[in-house]
C-alpha positions in Angstrom: -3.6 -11.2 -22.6 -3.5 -7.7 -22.2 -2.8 -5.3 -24.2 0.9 -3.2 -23.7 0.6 -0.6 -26.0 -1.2 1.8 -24.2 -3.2 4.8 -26.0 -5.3 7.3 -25.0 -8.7 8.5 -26.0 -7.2 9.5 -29.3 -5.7 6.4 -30.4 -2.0 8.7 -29.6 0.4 6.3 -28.2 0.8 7.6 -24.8 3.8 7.1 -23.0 4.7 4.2 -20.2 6.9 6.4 -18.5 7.9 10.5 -18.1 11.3 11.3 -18.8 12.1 12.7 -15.2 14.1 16.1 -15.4 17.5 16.2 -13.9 15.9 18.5 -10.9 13.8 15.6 -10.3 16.3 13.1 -10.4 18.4 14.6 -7.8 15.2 15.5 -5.3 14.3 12.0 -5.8 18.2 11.0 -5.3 18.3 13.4 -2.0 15.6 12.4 -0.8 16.1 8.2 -0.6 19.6 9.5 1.2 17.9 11.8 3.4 14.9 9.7 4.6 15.0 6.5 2.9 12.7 6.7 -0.1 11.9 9.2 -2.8 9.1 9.8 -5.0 8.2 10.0 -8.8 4.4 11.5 -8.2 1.8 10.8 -10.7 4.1 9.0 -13.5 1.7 6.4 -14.2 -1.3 6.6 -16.1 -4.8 5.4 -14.4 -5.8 3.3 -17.3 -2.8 1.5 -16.9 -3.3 0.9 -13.2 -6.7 -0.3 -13.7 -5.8 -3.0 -16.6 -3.4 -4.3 -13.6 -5.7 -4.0 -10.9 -8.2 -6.0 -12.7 -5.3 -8.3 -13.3 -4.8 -8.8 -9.5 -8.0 -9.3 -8.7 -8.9 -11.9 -11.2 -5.6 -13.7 -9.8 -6.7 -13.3 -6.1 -10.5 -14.6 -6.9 -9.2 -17.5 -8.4 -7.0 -18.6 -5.4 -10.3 -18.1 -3.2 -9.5 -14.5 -1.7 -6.0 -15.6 -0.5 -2.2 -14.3 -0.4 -0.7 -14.2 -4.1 2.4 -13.7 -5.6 4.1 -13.8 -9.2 8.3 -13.7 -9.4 10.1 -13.3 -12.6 8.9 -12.2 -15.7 7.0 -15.0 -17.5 3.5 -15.2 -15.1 2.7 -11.3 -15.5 3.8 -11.2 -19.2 1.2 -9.0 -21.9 0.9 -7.1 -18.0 1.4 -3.5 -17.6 4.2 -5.0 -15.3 6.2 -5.9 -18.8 5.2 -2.4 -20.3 6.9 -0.7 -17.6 10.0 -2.7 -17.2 10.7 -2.3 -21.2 9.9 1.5 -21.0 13.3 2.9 -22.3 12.4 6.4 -19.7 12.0 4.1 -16.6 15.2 2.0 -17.5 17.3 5.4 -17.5 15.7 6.6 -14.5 17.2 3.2 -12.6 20.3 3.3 -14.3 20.9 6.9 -13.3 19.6 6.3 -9.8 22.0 2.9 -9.4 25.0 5.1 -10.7 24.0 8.2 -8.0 24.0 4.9 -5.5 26.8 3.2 -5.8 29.5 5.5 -7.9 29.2 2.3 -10.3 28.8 2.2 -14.0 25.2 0.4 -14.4 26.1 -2.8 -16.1 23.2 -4.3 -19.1 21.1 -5.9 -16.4 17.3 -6.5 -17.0 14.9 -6.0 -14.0 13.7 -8.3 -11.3 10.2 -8.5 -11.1 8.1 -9.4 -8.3 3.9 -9.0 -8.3 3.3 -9.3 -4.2 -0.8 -9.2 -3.7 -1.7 -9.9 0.0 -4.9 -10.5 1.0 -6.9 -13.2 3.2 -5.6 -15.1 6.3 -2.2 -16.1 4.3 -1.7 -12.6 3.3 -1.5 -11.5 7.0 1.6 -14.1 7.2 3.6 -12.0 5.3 3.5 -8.8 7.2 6.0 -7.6 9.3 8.7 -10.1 7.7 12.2 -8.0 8.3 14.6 -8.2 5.1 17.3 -7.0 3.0 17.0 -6.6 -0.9 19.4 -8.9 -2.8 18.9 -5.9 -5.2 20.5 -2.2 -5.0 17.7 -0.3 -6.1 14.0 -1.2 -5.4 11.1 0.6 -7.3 8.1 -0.3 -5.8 4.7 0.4 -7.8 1.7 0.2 -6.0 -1.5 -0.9 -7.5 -3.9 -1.4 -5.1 -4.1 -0.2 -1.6 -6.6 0.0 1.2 -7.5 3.2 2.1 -8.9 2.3 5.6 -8.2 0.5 8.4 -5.4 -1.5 8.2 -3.6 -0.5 4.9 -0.6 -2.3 4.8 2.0 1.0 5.0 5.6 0.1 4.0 8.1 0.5 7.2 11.7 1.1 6.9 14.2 1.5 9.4 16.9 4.7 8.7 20.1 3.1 9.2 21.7 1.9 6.5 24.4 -0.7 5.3 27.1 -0.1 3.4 27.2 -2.6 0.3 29.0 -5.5 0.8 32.1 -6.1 -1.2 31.6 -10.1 -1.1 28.5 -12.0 -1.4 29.4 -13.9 2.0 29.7 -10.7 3.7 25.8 -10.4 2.1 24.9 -13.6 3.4 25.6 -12.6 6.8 23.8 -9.8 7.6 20.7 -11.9 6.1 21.4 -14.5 8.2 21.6 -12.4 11.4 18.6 -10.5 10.6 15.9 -13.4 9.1 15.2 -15.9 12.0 12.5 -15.9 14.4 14.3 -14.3 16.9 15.1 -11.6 15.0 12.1 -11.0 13.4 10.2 -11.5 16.6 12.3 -8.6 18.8 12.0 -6.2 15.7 8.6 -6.5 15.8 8.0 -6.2 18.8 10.4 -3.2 19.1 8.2 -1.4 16.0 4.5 -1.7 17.6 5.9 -0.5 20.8 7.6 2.6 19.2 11.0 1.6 21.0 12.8 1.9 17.6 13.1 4.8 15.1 11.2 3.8 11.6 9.7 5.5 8.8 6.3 4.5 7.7 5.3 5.4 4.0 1.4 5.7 2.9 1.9 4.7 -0.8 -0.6 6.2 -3.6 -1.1 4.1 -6.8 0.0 6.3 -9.5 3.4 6.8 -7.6 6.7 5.0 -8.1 8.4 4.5 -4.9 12.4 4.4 -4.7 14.6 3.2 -2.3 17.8 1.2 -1.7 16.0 -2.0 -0.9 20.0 -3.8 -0.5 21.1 -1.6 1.9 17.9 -0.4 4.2 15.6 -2.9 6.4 12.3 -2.8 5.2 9.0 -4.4 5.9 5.1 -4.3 5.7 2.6 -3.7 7.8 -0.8 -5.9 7.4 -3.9 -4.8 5.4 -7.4 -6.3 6.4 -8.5 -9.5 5.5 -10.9 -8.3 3.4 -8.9 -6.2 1.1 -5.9 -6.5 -1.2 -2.9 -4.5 -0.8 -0.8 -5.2 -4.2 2.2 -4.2 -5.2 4.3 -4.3 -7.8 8.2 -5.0 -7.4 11.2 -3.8 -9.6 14.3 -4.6 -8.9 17.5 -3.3 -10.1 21.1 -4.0 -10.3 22.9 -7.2 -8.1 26.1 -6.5 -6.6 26.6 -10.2 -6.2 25.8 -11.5 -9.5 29.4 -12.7 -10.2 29.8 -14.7 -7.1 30.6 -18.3 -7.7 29.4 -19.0 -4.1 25.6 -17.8 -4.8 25.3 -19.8 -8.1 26.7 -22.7 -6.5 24.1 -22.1 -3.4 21.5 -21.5 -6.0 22.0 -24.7 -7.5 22.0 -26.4 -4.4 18.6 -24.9 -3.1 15.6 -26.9 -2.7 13.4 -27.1 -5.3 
C-alpha cells in the first residue's frame, strides 16, 4: 500500500493540505456563485499526485486500458485519496464552504469518495452523461489529464437549483433530467452551442469546487489513448434523514 504520511526531501512532515486564508475562502466562495466553480491553485503537492497517478495507471493496465472507477472509501485506502480526505485543513475548508452554501450548520459527516479514471472504448461511454450531485458540495481533484486533443474538460451549465427541501422533490429533477431523451437533446444542444455552459480546463495540483447538488454538470471525452482521472470528494447530503431514500436504497438492485 502506499504510504500516507507524506514528507519532503528533509524527512519534515509536509502538510496534505494549506490552511486557505479567509480572503481565499470568500474568492473561492464568490466565485462558485458567480460562475459556477472556484479554485484552490497549487494546494497539492506533486509527489503526492504522482504516488496517485502511478496508482491509476496500475489500476487501468490491469483492466486492459479500459474505463475504471473506485466508490467509497475501502478500494483506494493507504491512497493519497485517504490522506486528503483525513486532512483536518481540507475538512474545514468543506465545512466552511457547505456553511457559506447553504446557511446550515455542517453536521459530523465524513466525505464521499469517488476515483473516476476514463480511458479506452468504455471510458468514452461515460462522457457527456448530464447529472445532479446527491451531494451539496463537490471537490473535484484532478490527477491526470490529457493535455491534447481531446481532454476531457468538465462542462457545467450556470443555472442553478435551489436545494430541495424533501428528498422526493430530489428525486424529481433526477428523474426529469437522466433518461435518454434528456440526455440526448442536452447534448446535442452543447456541441451545437445552442445553450449557455461553462467549460473548465482542470490542472492537477488544483482542487476544483462547485455545488455539484444544485448545478448540472458533465464531461467531455478524452482520447482513447489517454486517461483523464479524477478524483471525487463529496460533501454534505441534504437527504440523509429521509426514510424514503434508505428504503429505496434497500430496495435497489444489487
Amino acid at each position: 500500500m502506499l504510504s500516507n504520511v507524506p514528507n519532503d526531501v528533509s524527512g519534515v512532515v509536509r502538510p496534505v493540505f494549506p490552511v486557505l486564508s479567509d480572503t481565499v475562502l470568500a474568492r473561492i466562495i464568490s466565485d462558485m456563485n458567480r460562475r459556477g466553480y472556484g479554485v484552490a491553485t497549487e494546494c497539492i503537492d506533486p509527489e503526492d499526485l504522482a504516488l496517485l497517478r502511478g496508482f491509476i495507471e496500475r489500476k487501468v493496465a490491469d483492466s486492459g486500458g479500459e474505463y475504471v472507477v473506485f466508490s467509497g472509501r475501502d478500494d483506494t485506502r493507504g491512497t493519497f485519496m485517504e490522506s486528503l480526505s483525513k486532512a483536518p485543513a481540507f475538512q474545514a475548508v468543506c465545512r466552511k464552504l457547505y456553511e457559506a452554501g447553504t446557511g446550515r450548520v455542517a453536521a459530523e459527516s465524513s466525505f464521499y469518495q469517488v476515483l473516476r479514471c476514463l480511458s479506452g472504448r468504455s471510458g468514452a461511454q461515460h462522457a457527456f452523461l448530464f447529472h445532479y450531485d446527491s451531494f451539496v458540495l463537490t471537490a473535484l481533484m484532478p490527477v491526470i489529464m490529457p493535455t491534447e486533443g481531446q481532454k476531457g474538460d468538465l462542462i457545467m451549465l450556470p443555472r442553478m437549483r435551489r436545494i430541495r427541501k424533501t428528498y422526493i422533490g430530489n428525486l424529481m429533477d433526477k428523474l426529469l433530467l437522466d433518461n435518454k431523451i434528456t440526455q440526448l437533446v442536452m447534448k446535442k444542444l452543447i456541441l451545437s452551442g445552442k445553450i449557455k455552459h461553462t467549460k473548465v480546463s482542470m490542472v492537477p495540483g488544483n482542487i476544483y469546487f462547485f455545488w455539484g447538488y444544485r448545478i448540472i454538470h458533465a464531461n467531455e471525452p478524452c482520447d482513447r489513448d489517454k486517461i483523464r482521472a479524477t478524483a471525487l470528494f463529496h460533501y454534505g447530503n441534504p437527504h440523509a434523514g429521509s426514510w424514503l431514500r434508505r428504503i429505496m436504497r434497500r430496495t435497489a438492485p444489487a
